[in-house]
C-alpha positions as CSV (number, residue, x, y, z in Angstrom):
1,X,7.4,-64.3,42.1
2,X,9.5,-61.3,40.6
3,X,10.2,-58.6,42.8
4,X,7.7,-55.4,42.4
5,X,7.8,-52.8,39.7
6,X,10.0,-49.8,40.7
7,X,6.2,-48.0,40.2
8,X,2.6,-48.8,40.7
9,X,1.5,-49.2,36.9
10,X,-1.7,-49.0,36.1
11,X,-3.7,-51.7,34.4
12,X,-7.3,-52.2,32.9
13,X,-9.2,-55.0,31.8
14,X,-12.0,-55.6,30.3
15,X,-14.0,-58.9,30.3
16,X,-17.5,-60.7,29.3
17,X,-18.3,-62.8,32.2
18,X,-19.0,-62.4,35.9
19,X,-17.0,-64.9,36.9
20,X,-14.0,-63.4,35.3
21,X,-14.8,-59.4,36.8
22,X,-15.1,-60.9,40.3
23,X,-12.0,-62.8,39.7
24,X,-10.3,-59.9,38.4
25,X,-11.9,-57.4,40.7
26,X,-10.6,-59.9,43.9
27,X,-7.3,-60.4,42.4
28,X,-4.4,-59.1,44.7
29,X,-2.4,-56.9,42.2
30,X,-1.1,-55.0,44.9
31,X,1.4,-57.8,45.1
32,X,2.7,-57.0,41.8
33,X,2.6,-52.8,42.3
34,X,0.0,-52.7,40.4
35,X,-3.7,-50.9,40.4
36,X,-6.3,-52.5,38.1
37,X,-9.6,-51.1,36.8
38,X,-11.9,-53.7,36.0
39,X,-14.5,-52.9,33.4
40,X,-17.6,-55.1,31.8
41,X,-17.2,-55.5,28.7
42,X,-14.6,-56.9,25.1
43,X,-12.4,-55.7,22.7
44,X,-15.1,-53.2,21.2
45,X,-15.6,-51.9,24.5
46,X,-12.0,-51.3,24.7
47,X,-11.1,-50.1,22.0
48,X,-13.9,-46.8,22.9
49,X,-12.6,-46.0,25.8
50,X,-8.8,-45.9,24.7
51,X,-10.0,-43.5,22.0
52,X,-10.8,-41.2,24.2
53,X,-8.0,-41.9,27.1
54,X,-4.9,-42.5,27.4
55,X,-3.7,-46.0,27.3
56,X,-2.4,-48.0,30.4
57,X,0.8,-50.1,30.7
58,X,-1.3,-53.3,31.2
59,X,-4.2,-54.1,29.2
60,X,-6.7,-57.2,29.7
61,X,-8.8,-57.8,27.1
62,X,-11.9,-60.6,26.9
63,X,-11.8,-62.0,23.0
64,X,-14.5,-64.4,24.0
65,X,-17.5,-62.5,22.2
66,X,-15.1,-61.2,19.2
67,X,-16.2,-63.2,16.3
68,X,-12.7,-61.8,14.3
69,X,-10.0,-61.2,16.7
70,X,-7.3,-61.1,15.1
71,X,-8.7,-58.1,13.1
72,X,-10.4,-56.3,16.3
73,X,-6.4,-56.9,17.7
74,X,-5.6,-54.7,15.0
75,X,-8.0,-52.2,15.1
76,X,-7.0,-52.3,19.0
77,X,-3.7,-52.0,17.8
78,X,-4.1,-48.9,16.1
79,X,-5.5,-46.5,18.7
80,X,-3.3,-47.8,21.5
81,X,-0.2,-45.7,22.4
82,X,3.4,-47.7,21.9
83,X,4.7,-49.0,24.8
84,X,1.4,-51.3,25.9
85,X,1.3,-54.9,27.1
86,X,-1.5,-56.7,26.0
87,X,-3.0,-59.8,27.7
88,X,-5.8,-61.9,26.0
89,X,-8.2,-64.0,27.6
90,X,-10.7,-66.3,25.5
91,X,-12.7,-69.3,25.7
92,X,-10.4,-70.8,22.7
93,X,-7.5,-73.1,23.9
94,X,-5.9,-72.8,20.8
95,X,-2.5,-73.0,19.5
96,X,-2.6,-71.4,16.4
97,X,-4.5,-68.5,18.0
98,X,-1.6,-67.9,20.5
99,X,1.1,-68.2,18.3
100,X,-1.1,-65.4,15.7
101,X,-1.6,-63.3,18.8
102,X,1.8,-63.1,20.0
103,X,3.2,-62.4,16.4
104,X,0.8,-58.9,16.8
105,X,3.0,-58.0,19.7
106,X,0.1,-59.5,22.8
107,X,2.8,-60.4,25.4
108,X,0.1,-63.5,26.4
109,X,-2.8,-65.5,25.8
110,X,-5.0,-66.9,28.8
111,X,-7.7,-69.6,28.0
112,X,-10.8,-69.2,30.5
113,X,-11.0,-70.0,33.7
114,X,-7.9,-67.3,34.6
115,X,-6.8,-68.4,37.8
116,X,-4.1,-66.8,40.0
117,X,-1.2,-68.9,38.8
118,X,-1.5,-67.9,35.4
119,X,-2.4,-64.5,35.6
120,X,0.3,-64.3,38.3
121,X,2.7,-66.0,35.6
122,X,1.6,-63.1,33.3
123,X,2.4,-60.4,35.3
124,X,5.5,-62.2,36.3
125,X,6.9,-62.4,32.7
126,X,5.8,-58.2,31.9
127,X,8.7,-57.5,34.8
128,X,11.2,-56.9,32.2
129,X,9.2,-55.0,29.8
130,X,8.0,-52.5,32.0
131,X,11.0,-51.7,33.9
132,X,12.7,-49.1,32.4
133,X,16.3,-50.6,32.1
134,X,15.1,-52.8,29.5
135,X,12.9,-50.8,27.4
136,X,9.2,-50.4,26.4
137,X,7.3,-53.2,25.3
138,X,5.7,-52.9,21.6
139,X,2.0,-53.8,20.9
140,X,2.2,-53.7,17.2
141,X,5.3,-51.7,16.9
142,X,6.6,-48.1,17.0
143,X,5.2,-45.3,16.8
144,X,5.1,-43.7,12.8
145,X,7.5,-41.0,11.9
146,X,6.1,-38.6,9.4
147,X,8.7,-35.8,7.9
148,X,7.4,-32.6,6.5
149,X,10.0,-31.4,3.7
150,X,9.1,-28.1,1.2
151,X,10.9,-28.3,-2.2
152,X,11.7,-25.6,-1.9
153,X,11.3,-22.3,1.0
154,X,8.2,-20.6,1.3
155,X,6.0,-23.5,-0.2
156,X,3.9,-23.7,3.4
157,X,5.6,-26.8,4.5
158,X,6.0,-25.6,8.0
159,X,2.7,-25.0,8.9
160,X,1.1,-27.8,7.1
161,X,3.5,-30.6,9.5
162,X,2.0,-28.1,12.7
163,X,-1.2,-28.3,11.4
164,X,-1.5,-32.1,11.1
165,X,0.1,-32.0,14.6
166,X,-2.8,-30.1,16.1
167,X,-4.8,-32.2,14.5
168,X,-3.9,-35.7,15.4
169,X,-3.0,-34.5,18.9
170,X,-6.2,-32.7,19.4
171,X,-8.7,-34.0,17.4
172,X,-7.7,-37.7,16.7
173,X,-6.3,-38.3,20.2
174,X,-2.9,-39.3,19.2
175,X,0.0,-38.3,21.4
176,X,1.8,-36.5,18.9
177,X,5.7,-35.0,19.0
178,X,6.1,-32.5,17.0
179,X,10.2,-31.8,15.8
180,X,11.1,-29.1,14.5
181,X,14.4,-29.2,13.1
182,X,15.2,-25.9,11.8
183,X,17.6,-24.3,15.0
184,X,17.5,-21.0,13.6
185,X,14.2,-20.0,12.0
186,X,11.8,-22.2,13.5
187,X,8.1,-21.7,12.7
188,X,7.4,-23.7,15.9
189,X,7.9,-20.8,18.3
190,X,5.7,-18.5,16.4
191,X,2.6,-21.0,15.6
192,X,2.3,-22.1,19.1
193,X,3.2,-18.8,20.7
194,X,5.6,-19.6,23.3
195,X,9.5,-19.9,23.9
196,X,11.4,-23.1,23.3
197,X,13.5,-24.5,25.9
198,X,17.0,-24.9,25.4
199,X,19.3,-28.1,24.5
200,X,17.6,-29.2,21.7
201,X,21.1,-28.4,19.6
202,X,23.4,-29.9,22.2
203,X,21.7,-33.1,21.6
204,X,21.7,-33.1,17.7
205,X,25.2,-32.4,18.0
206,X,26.5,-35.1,20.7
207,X,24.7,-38.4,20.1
208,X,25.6,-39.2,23.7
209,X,23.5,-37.1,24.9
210,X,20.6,-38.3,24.0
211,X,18.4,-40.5,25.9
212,X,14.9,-40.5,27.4
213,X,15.4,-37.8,30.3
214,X,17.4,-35.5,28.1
215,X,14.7,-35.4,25.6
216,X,12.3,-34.9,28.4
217,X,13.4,-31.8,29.1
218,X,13.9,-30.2,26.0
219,X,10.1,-30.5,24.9
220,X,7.6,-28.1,25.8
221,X,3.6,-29.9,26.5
222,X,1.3,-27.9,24.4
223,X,-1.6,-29.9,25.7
224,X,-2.3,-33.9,27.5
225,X,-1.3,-35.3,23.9
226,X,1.0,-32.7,22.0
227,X,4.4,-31.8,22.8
228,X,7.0,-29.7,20.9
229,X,10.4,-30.2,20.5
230,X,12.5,-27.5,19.1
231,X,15.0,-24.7,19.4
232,X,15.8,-21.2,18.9
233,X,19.8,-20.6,18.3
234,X,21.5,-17.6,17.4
235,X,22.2,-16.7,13.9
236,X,26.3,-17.2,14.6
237,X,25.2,-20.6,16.3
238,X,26.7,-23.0,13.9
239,X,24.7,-26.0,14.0
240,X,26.6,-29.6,13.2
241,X,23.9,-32.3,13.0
242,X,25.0,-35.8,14.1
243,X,23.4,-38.3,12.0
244,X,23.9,-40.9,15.2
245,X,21.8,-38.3,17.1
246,X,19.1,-38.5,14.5
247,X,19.0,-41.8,14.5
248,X,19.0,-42.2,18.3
249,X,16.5,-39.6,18.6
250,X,13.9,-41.2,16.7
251,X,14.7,-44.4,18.2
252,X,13.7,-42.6,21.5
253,X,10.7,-40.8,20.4
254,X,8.9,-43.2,18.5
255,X,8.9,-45.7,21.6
256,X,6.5,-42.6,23.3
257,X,4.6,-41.1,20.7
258,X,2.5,-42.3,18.9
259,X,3.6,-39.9,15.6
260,X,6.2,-38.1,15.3
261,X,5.9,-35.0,13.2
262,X,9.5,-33.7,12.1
263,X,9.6,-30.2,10.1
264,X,12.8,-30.6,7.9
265,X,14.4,-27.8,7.1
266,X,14.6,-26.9,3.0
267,X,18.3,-26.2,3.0
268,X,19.2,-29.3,5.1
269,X,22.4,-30.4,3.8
270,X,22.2,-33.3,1.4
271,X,24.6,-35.4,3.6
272,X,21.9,-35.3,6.5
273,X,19.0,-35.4,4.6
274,X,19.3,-39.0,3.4
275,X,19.6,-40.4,6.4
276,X,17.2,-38.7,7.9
277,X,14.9,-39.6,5.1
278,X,15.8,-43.3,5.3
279,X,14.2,-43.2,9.2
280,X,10.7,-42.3,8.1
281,X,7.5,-44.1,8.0
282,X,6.5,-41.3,5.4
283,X,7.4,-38.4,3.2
284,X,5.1,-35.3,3.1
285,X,6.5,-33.6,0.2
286,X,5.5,-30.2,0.1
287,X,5.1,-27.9,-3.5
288,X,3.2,-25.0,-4.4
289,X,1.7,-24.5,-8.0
290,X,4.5,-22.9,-9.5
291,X,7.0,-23.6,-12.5
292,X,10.3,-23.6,-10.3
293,X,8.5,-25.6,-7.5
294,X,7.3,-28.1,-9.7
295,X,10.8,-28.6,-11.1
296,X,12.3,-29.0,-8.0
297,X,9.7,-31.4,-7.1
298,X,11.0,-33.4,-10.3
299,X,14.7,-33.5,-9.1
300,X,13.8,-34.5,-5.3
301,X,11.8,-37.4,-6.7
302,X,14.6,-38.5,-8.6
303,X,16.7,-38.4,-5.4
304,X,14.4,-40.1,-3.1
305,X,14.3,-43.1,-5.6
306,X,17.8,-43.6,-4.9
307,X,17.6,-43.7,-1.3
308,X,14.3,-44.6,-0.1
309,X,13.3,-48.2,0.3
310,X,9.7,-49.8,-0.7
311,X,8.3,-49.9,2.0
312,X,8.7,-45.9,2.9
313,X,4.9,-44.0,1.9
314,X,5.3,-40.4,0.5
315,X,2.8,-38.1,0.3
316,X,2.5,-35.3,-2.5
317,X,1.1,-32.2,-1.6
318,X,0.1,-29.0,-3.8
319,X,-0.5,-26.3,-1.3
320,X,-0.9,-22.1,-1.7
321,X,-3.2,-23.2,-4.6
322,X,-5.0,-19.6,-5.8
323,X,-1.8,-18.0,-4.0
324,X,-0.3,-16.3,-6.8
325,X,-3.7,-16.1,-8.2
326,X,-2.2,-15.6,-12.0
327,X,0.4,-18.2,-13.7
328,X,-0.2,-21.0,-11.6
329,X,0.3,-24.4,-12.7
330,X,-2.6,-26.4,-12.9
331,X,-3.4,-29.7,-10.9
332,X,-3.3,-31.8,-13.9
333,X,-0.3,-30.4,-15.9
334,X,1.7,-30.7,-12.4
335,X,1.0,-34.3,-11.9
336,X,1.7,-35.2,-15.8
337,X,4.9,-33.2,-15.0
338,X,6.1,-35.1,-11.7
339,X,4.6,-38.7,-13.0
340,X,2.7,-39.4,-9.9
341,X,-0.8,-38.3,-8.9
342,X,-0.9,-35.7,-6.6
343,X,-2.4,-36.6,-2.4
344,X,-3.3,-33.6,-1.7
345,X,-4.3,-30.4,-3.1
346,X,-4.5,-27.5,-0.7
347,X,-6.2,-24.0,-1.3
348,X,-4.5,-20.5,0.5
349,X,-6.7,-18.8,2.3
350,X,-6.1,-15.4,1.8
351,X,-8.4,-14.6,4.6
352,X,-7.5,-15.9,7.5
353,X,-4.2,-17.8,7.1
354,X,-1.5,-14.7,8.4
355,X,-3.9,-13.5,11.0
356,X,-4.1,-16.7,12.5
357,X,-0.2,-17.4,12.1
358,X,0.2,-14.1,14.1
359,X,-1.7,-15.0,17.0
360,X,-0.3,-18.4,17.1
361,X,-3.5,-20.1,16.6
362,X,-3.5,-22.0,13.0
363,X,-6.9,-23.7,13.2
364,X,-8.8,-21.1,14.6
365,X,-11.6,-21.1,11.9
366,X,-12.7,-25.1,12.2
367,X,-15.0,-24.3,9.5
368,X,-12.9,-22.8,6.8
369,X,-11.9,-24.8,3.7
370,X,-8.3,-24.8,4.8
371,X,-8.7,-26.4,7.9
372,X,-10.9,-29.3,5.9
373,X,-8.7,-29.5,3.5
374,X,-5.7,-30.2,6.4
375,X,-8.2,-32.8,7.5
376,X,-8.3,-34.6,4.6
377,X,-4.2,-34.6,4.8
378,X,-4.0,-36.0,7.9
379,X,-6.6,-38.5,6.8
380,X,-4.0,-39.7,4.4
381,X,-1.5,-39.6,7.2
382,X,-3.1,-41.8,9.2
383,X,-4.5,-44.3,6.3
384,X,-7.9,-43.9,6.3
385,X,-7.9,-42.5,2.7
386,X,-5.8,-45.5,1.6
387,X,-7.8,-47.6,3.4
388,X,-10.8,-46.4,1.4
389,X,-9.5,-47.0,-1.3
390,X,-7.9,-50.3,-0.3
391,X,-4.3,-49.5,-1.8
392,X,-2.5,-49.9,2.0
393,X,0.1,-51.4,0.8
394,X,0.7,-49.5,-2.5
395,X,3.9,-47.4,-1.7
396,X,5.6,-44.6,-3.4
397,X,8.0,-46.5,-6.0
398,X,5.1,-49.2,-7.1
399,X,2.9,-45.8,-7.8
400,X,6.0,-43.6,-9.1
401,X,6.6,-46.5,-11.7
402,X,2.9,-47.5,-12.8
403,X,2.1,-44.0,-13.6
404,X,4.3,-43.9,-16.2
């Protein structure tokens, strides 16, 4: 037996059959430092309450009564935070079953009866993923980075990537990191309405510095599953981005999260921007319907073809439509222009939208078009548009080159 985790973890499982509760519910997982909450029930089961709570370290789950598991793993998959350690139990002793379950990232597969030894040998084997020195353990991979980039300033990129954060954090559930990576103008400060904490630059700029405690406490909690990440540096603060830190950074965050919203700055230097680029899971590109926007779209396309790979998603938005009220580009002409349909189109609310910048609450009016239309966006985020539509595995160069 493995010496006890340097923390009591919390696990929870969830199984058919009495036999297995009382098992479970007997079990002495105070040997491993560990305190278990046994409830009735399967994968469906689980899969409710993790929507609404956040997810344990350990998690027991009864495939017995799941007549497609391998699908319910996924749709498990998808609502659990990264950093979970999945253990199946079934009635199946099945090879091929084990071998697809632990290709998913389930750390083990336990055929009914579970007795001690081999839940013990379970526990026993999670020792290393749980204990910090060696890392998080990854149920279907890392969390998805999503950058937010404006062709060009003034386009509304800013506080669309705040406003999908608010949403997946408060309304989906997601535990969400927003970064905001403009040191000197951030929008961050304002939208939420609070200070950012300092040592946000000192890590960009010394890649050493950066590691899990360090990051820590430069974020700011906005709520149980939004955090911010930011800074607020002096206009005669010069500002010298490591791409190493970048890199690291993300590494980092998307182990915890499970998005990671990053505001890029329009005027980030073309020397950081690729790589940055190069780390996402997808591209919100941000334009507003007019002539110079549009064009610049046209030249940042062009550049992401050369460095971005195939299987990197972006995400075309038209936002401030009815902005300039007069002169604007329509819809149609803009996507015949750019050669790729456009995502998203999103309408300015000339009502609402400063008021609610001012007071730092973006999403105040739930009912408004805007805050529909932001829904629909982070829809497409989170692929339930593309899902619809059953093109999850189109990306941008596949739909870039058949549109043409």
């Amino acid at each position: 037996m493995v010496e006890n985790f340097e923390k009591q973890e919390i696990a929870l499982a969830f199984v058919e059959d009495q036999e297995s509760e009382t098992f479970l519910k007997e079990f002495s997982w105070t040997t491993y430092a560990i305190k278990a909450e046994i409830h009735k029930g399967g994968i469906k089961e689980a899969i409710k309450y993790i929507q609404t709570n956040r997810s344990p370290k350990i998690l027991i789950i009864d495939l017995s009564d799941s007549e497609l598991p391998l699908t319910d793993m996924q749709r498990l998959a998808e609502v659990c935070e990264p950093g979970v350690n999945v253990i199946a139990v079934g009635v199946r002793n099945d090879v091929g079953i084990y071998r697809d379950l632990i290709e998913l990232g389930v750390k083990d597969y336990i055929s009914k009866p579970i007795t001690p030894a081999l839940l013990g040998r379970c526990l026993d084997s999670l020792k290393p993923s749980i204990d910090k020195k060696a890392g998080h353990a990854r149920f279907q991979g890392l969390g998805q980075s999503v950058g937010f980039l404006g062709v060009r300033g003034g386009v509304g990129a800013s506080v669309l990537s705040a406003s999908c954060a608010l949403l997946l954090s408060h309304t989906h559930r997601k535990r969400t990191l927003l970064m905001d990576l403009d040191l000197h103008f951030s929008g961050a400060a304002q939208f939420f309405d609070f200070s950012l904490k300092q040592g946000f630059r000192e890590m960009l700029e010394n890649p050493e510095r950066v590691d899990e405690l360090f990051i820590e406490r430069c974020y700011i909690q906005e709520s149980e599953f939004l955090h911010i990440l930011g800074g607020d540096e002096n206009l005669e603060q010069t500002v010298e981005i490591q791409d190493k830190s970048l890199e690291e950074l993300n590494r980092l965050v998307k182990n915890k999260f499970q998005y990671v919203i990053i505001d890029i700055p329009t005027r980030a230097e073309f020397f950081h921007l690729g790589p940055l680029i190069r780390q996402l899971n997808t591209l919100v590109l941000v334009l507003d319907p007019s002539i110079l926007s549009v064009r610049d779209g046209v030249r940042l396309l062009n550049y992401f073809k050369k460095v971005m790979h195939p299987k990197q998603r972006i995400v075309i938005v038209l936002n401030k439509v009815k902005v300039y009220r007069e002169g604007e580009m329509n819809a149609d002409a803009i996507q015949k222009t750019l050669h790729v349909p456009l995502d998203c189109v999103i309408t300015f609310d000339h009502k609402n939208m400063l008021s609610n910048m001012n007071k730092g609450d973006l999403l105040a009016d739930a009912d408004s078009l805007f805050v529909k239309e932001i829904q629909s966006l982070t829809d497409v985020i989170i692929g339930k548009e593309m899902s619809a539509k059953n093109v999850e595995n189109e990306n941008f160069f596949s739909r870039l080159f058949k549109s043409k």
